[in-house]
N, C-alpha and C positions, 0 to 999 in steps of 0.2 A: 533380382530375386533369385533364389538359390532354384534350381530343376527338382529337389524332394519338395518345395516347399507350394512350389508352381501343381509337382502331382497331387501333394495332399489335399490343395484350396482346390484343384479339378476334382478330384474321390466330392469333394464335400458338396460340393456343387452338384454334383450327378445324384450327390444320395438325396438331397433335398428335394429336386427336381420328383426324383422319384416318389418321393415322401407327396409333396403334391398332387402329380397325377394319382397317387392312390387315395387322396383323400376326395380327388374331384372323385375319381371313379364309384365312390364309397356314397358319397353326395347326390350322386345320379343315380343309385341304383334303391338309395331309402334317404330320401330327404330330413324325413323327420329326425335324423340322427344327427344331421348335422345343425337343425336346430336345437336342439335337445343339448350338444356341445357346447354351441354359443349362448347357451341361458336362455335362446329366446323362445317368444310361443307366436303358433301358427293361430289367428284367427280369423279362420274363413275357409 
């Protein structure tokens, strides 16, 4: 595999990463948002 190709698939990977921890972080701080994304409903 080529060394730009190795950097680019690393950038994407990190951005992803990042993109997750900010959804968990997003998820923890108001839950009901991340239900509200996945369609579903909270009852109880």
């Amino acid at each position: 595999m080529k060394p730009n190709w190795r950097w680019f698939l690393t950038g994407v990977g990190v951005a992803m990463a990042v993109l997750l921890l900010a959804v968990i972080f997003m998820a923890y701080q108001r839950p009901e948002l991340l239900l509200d994304w996945a369609n579903l409903r909270y009852c109880g």
